[in-house]
N, C-alpha and C positions, 0 to 999 in steps of 0.2 A: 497521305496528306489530305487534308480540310480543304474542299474548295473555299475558296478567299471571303467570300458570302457568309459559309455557313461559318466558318474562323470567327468573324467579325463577331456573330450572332453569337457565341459559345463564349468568347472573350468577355463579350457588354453582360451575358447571364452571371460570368463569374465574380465578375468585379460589385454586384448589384448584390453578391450571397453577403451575410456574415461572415467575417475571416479573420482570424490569427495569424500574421507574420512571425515567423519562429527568426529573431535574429541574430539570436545566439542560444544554441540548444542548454546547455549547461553541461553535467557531468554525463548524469544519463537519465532524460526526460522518457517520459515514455505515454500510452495511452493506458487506460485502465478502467474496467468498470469491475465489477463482484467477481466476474472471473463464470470463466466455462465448466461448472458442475456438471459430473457425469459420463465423464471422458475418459478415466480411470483405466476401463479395459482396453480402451485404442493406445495406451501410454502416453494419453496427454494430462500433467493434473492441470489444477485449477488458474494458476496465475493468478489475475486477480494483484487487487492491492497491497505494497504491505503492511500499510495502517487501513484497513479495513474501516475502522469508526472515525479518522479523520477524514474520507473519501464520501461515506453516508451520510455524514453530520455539515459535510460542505457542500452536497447536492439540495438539502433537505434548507441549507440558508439560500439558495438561491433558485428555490421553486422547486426542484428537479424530483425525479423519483430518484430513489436511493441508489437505484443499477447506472444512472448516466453516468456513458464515456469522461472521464476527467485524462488532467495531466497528472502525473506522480513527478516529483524533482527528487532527484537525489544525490546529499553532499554540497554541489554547486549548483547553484539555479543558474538561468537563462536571462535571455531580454524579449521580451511577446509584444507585438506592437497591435494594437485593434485598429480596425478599420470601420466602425461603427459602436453605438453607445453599446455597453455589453455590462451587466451583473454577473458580479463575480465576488468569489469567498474563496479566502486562501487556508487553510487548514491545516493541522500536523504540526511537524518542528517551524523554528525561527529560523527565514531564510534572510530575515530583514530586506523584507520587499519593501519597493517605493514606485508610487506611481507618478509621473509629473514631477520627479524629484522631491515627490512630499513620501512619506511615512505611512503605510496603510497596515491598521488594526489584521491579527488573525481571530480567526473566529467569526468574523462578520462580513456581512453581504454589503457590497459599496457598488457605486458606479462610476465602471470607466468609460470618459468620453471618446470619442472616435479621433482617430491622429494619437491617443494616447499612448504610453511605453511604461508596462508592467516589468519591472525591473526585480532579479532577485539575486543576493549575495552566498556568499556560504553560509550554512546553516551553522545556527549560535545554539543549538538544542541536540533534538534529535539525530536520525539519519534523511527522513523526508517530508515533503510537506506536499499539499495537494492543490489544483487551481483549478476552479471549479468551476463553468461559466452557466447560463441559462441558457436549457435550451441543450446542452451537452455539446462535446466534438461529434462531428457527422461522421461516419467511421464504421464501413462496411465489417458484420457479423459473421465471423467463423469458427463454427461450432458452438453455434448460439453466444458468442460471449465477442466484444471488441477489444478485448484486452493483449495487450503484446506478452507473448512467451515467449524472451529475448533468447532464449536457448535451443528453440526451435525455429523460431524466424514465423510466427504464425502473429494472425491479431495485428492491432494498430496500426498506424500506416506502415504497409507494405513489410511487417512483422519486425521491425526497427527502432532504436530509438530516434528522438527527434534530429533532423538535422539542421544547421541552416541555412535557411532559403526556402521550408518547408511553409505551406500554407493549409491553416486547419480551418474548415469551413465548421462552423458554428449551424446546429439544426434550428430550423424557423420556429418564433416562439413570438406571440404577442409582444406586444409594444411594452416600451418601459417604462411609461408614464405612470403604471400604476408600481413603481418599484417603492417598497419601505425596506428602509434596513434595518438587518434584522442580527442578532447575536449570541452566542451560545453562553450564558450566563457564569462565573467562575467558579459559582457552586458544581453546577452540572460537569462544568472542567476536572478540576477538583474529585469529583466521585471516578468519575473515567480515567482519568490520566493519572493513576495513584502511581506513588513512585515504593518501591520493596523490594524485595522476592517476586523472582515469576514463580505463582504458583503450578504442584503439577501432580498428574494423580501417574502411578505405577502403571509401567508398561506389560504389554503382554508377556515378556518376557522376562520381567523383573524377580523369578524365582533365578534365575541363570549370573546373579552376581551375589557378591558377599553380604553378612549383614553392614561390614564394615563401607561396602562401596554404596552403597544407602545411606549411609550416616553422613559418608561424606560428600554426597551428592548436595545432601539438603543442610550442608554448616559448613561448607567451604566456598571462595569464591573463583567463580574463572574469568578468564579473558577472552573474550571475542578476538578473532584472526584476521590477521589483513587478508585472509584466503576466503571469508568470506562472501557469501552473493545472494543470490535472490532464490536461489538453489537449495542454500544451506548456509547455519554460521556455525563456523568450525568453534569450538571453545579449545582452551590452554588452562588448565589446571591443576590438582590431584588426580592421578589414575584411580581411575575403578574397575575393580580388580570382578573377574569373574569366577562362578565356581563350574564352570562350565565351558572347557575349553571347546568341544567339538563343534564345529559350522552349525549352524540350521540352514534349512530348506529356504531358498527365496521364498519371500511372502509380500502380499499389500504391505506400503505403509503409508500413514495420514501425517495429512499437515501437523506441526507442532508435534512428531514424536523424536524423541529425544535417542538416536544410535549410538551405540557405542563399539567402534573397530578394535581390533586385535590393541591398535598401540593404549587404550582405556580412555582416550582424548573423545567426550561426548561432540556428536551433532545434534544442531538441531533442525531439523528438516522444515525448509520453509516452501512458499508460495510455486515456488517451479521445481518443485522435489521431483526426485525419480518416481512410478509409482508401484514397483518392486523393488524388495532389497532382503540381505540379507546378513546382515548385521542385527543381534538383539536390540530389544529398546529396551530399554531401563525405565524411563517414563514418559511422560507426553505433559507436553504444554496447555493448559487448561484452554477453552475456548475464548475463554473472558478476556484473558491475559493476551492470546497472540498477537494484536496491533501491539503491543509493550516489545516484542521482538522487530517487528517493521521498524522500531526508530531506534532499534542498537544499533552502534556504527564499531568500526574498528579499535579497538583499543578500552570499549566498554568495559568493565565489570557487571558480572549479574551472577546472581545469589538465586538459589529454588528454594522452594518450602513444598511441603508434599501435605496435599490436603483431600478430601475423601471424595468418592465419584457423588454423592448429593450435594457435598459444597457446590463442587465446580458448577452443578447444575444449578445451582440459586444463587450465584455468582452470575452467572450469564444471565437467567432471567432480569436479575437488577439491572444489571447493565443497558440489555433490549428495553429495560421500561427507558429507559434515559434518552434513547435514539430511537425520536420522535418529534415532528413540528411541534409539539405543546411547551418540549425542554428549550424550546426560541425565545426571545425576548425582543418588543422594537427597542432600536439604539435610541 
């Protein structure tokens, strides 16, 4: 126990930080920045976000470098009360937040005053939306990355989602007097958040099914699983049929590639994927596209189209030009 001195002294420092009161976590809030690259051989993957360009594009409206810790929501959002003035950008799906019981814009950087309550509903879009503040969540680095892997219990506070009662100290960041708000244009929306086909180029193993399980990969639709997670989203569709019944050999597999188990039912391998397996991939989720996977929710439809490994590469490049402070606008 704190001699009563140094108590006092430790208390008046806390209360004097930047902070977030979590007073109602939501479904499953969590912390998140880019995620821990490089972990691969320890069996840890990436984490990280699962809209990737909603998390970059809301650090990037409210000052941040593109890596700072955010909140990810997902399904139900929370109630986050500030205790000081704070810039923030909410991002991703429609959770129909209200701040002060008013209506605040996504896309754009606004300021909450101190005593204020960031309020958010279930989401009217997506599966998640991001809250971004200035300055980031302060939020000790393990394995170089502060992002929660809910399946390991690593990252974000105390490798968990939010709970309530929880207090997120906000890192010290210049004053807000020189705050302009600022917004992600509907053109720029619009190019990014296209709605179609997730595009997808052939997997390593995609000589191991039919021509028929090909065709119907890319003209039939499935359904996202309520067994979905942050893991994997199971799909329910057409079988695809294999010409290759015998096992293979465990091997890596990357984010966005697409397995298919004995029963023909595709995964798609996401953010806190195993990082062996041993299931064929039939194909892989293009680079451009995988935030378009972060915001399937259960009961989705989604459609592939299979397009060529220099698409996919000039597909992203476009993309990367778009997410950047220049694609900002003042409100």
């Amino acid at each position: 126990m704190l001699p009563f001195v140094q108590y006092v002294a430790v208390n008046s420092l806390l209360r004097t930080m930047p902070v977030i009161s979590v007073k109602s976590p939501g479904f499953l809030t969590t912390i998140q920045d880019l995620g821990r690259s490089g972990c691969a051989h320890l069996g840890v993957s990436a984490s990280g976000p699962a809209d990737s360009v909603a998390l970059r594009l809301g650090n990037l409206l409210v000052g941040n470098d593109e890596n700072t810790p955010a909140l990810e929501l997902t399904l139900v959002g929370g109630a986050f009360e500030f205790e000081s003035n704070t810039v923030v950008a909410i991002t991703g799906s429609d959770f129909e937040p209200t701040c002060g019981g008013q209506t605040v814009p996504l896309w754009t950087s606004f300021l909450v005053r101190a005593g204020d309550r960031l309020e958010f509903g279930a989401t009217k879009s997506g599966a998640r939306c991001y809250m971004c503040v200035r300055g980031g969540i302060e939020c000790p680095r393990v394995l170089g990355s502060a992002s929660t892997h809910v399946l390991t219990g690593i990252g974000g506070l105390n490798g968990r989602a939010l709970q309530r009662g929880d207090l997120l100290k906000i890192e010290a960041v210049r004053s807000e007097s020189d705050f302009v708000p600022r917004l992600v244009s509907a053109e720029i929306l619009k190019r990014i958040m296209r709605s179609g086909p997730l595009r997808i180029t052939r997997g390593p193993q995609a000589s191991y099914f039919t021509d028929e399980a090909h065709s119907t990969l890319s003209s039939s639709p499935y359904v996202v699983s309520e067994e979905s997670n942050r893991m994997g989203l199971r799909l329910t569709g057409p079988l695809l049929k294999r010409t290759r019944k015998k096992e293979m050999i465990t091997e890596g597999v990357s984010l966005g590639a697409i397995q298919v188990p004995q029963n023909g039912q595709p995964i798609i391998l996401f953010v806190e994927h195993q990082t062996t397996g041993g299931y064929p991939k039939i194909a892989n989720v293009i680079s451009a596209d995988l935030h378009r996977v972060g915001q399937l929710r259960p009961r989705d439809e989604v459609r592939f189209e299979t397009v060529a490994i220099d698409t996919a590469r000039s597909l992203l490049r476009e993309q990367e030009a778009l997410i950047h402070p220049h694609s900002l606008q003042p409100v």
